[in-house]
Backbone bond lengths (Angstrom), bond angles and torsions (degrees), N, CA, C in turn:
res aa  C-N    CA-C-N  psi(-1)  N-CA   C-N-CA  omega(-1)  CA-C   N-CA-C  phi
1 X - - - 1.448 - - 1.519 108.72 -
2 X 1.225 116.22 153.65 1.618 121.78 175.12 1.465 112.44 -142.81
3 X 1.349 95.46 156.92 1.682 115.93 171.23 1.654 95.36 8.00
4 X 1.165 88.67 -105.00 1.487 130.35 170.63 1.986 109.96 8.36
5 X 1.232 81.64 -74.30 1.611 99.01 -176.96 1.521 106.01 -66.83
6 X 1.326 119.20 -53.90 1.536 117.39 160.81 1.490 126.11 -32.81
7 X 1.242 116.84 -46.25 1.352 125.53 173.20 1.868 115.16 -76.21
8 X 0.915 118.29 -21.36 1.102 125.28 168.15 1.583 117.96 -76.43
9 X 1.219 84.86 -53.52 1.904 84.98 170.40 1.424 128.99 -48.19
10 X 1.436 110.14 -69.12 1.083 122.06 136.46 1.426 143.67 -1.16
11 X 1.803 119.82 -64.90 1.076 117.77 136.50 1.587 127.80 -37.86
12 X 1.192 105.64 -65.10 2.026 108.89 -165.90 1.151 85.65 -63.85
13 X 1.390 147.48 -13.45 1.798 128.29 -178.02 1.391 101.13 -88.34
14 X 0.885 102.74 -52.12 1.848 87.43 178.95 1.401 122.85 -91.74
15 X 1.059 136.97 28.85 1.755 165.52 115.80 1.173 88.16 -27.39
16 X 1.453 100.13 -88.01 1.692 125.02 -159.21 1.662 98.95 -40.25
17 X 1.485 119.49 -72.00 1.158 119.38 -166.50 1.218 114.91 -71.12
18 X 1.434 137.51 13.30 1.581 140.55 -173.80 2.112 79.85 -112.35
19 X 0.932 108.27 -85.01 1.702 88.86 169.07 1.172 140.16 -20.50
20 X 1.281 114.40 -53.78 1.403 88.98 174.83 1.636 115.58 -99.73
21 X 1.383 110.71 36.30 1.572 117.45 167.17 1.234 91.50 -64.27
22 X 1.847 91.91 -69.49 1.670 134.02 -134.24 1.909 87.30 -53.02
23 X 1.599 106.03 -52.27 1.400 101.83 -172.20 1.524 134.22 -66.35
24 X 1.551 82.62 -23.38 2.445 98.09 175.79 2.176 74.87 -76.68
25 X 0.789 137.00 -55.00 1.358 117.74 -149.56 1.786 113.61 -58.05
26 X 1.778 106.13 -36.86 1.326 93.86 175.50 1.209 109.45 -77.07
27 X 1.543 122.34 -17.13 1.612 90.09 170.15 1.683 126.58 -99.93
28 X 1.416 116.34 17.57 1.021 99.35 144.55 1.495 123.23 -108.77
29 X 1.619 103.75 30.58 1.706 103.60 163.79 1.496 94.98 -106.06
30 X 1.219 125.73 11.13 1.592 111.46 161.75 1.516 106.10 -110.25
31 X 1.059 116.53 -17.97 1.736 117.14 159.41 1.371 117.34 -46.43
32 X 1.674 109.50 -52.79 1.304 105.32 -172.06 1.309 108.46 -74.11
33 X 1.499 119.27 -54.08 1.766 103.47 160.74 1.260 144.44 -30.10
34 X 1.545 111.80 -19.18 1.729 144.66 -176.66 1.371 99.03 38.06
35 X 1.888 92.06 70.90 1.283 111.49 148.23 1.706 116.48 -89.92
36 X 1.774 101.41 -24.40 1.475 106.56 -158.75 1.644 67.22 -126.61
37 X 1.795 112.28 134.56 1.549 125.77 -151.82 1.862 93.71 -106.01
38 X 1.914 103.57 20.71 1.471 94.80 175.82 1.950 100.75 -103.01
39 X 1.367 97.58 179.36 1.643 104.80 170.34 1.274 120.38 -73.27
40 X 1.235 143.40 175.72 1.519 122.04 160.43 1.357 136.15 -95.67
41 X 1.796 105.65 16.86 1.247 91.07 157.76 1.599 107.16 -105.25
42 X 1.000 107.29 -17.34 1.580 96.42 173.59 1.901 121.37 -69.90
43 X 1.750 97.68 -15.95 1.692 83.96 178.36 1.509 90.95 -92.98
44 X 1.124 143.15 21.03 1.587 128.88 -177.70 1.502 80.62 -102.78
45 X 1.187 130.10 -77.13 1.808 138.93 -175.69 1.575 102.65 -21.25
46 X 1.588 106.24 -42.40 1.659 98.22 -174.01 1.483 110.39 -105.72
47 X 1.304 130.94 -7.84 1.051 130.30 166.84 1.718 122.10 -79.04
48 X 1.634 101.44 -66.86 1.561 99.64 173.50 1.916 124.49 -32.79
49 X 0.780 105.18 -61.37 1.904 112.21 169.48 1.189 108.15 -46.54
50 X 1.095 118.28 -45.83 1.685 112.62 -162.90 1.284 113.04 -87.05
51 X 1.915 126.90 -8.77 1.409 143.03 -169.34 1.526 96.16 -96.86
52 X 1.353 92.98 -46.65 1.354 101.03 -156.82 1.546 96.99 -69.67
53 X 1.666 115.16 -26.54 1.698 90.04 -170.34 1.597 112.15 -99.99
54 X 1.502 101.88 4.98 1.510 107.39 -178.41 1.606 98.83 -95.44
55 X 1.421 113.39 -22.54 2.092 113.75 -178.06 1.838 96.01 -73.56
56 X 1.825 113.01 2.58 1.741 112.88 168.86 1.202 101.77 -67.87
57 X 0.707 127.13 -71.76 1.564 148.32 -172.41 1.699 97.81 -37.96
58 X 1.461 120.43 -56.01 1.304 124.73 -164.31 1.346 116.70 -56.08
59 X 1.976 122.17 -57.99 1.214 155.14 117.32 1.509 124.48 -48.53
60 X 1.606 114.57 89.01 1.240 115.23 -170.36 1.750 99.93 -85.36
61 X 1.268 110.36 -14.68 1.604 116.43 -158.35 1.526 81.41 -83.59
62 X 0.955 136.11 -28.28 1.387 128.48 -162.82 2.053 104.67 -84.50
63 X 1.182 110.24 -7.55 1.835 103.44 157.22 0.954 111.51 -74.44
64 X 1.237 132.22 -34.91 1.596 108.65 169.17 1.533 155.93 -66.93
65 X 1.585 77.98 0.83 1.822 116.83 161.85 1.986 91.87 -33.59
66 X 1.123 112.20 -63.14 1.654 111.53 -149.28 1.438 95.20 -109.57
67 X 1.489 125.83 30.18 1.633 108.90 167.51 1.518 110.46 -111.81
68 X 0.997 118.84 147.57 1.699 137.10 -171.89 1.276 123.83 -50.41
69 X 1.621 112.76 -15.87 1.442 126.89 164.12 1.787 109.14 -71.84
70 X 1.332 122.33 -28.93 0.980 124.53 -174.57 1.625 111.75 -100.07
71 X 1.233 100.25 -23.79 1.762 96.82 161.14 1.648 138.20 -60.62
72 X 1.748 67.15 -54.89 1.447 90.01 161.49 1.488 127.78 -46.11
73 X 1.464 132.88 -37.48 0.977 143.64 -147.22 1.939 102.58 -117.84
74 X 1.550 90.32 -22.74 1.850 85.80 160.52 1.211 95.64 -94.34
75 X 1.372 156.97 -42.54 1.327 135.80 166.32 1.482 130.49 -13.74
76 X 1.696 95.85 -64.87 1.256 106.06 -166.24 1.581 121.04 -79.15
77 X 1.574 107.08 -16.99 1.104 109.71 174.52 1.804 122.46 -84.41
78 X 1.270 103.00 2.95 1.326 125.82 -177.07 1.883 91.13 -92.42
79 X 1.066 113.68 -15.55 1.855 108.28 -169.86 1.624 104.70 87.52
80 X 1.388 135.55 11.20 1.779 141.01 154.42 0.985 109.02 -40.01
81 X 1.316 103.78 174.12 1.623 112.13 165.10 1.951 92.71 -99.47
82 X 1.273 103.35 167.10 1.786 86.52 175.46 2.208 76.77 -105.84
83 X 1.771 71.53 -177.56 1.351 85.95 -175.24 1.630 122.79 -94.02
84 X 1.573 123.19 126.93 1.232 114.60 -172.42 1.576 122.82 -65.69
85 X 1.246 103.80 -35.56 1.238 110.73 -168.94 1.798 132.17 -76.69
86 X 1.359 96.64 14.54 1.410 120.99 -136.06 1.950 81.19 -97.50
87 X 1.317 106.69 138.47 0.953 130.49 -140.87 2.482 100.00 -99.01
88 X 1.143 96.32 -11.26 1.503 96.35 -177.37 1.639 124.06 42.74
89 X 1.440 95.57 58.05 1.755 91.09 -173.94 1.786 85.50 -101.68
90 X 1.360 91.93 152.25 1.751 95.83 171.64 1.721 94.61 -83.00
91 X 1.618 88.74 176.84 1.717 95.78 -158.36 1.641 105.11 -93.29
92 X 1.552 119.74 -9.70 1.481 119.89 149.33 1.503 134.76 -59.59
93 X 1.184 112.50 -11.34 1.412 128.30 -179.81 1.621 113.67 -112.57
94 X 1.553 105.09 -35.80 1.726 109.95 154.48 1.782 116.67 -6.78
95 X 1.164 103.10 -64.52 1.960 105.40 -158.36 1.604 92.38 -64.79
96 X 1.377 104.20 -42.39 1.615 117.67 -144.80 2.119 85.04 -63.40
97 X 1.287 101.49 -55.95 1.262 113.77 173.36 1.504 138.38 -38.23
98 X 1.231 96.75 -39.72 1.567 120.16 172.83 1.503 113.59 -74.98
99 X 1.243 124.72 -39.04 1.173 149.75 168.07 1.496 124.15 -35.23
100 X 1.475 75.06 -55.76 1.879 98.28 -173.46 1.669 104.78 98.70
């Protein structure tokens, strides 16, 4: 991995997570209007998760936030050892992976 790709990632991750703030926020600014007949912490609880995993899809570069190529590579640039055992799944196959 390089610079490059790091910074990119990076970007689409916090894309991703500025989206699906911005989007749980209008709906719990239509909560408080009681357009949406929940409270606002319960439409943030059900909104945030569900933005956040559909803003995956939006920002695909941003799964690779949590894959081992990219750990690896803040490791090493820290002076770490990276990790051997580390499994190289790309970060589209991540969920599927975790899953089982």
């Amino acid at each position: 991995m390089e610079e490059k790709d790091h910074k990119i990632i990076i970007k689409s991750f916090t894309l991703r997570l500025c989206s699906a703030l911005m989007l749980s926020l209008a709906f719990i600014i239509l909560s408080i209007y009681e357009i949406i007949m929940f409270g606002v912490g319960v439409t943030f609880i059900l909104s945030f998760p569900f933005f956040y995993t559909l803003s995956g899809k939006l920002f695909p570069d941003s799964l690779e936030f949590l894959s081992d190529t990219h750990r690896d590579y803040l490791r090493l640039r820290k002076g770490l050892k990276g990790n051997k055992k580390s499994t190289k799944i790309k970060g589209h196959y991540f969920d599927d992976f975790k899953r089982g």
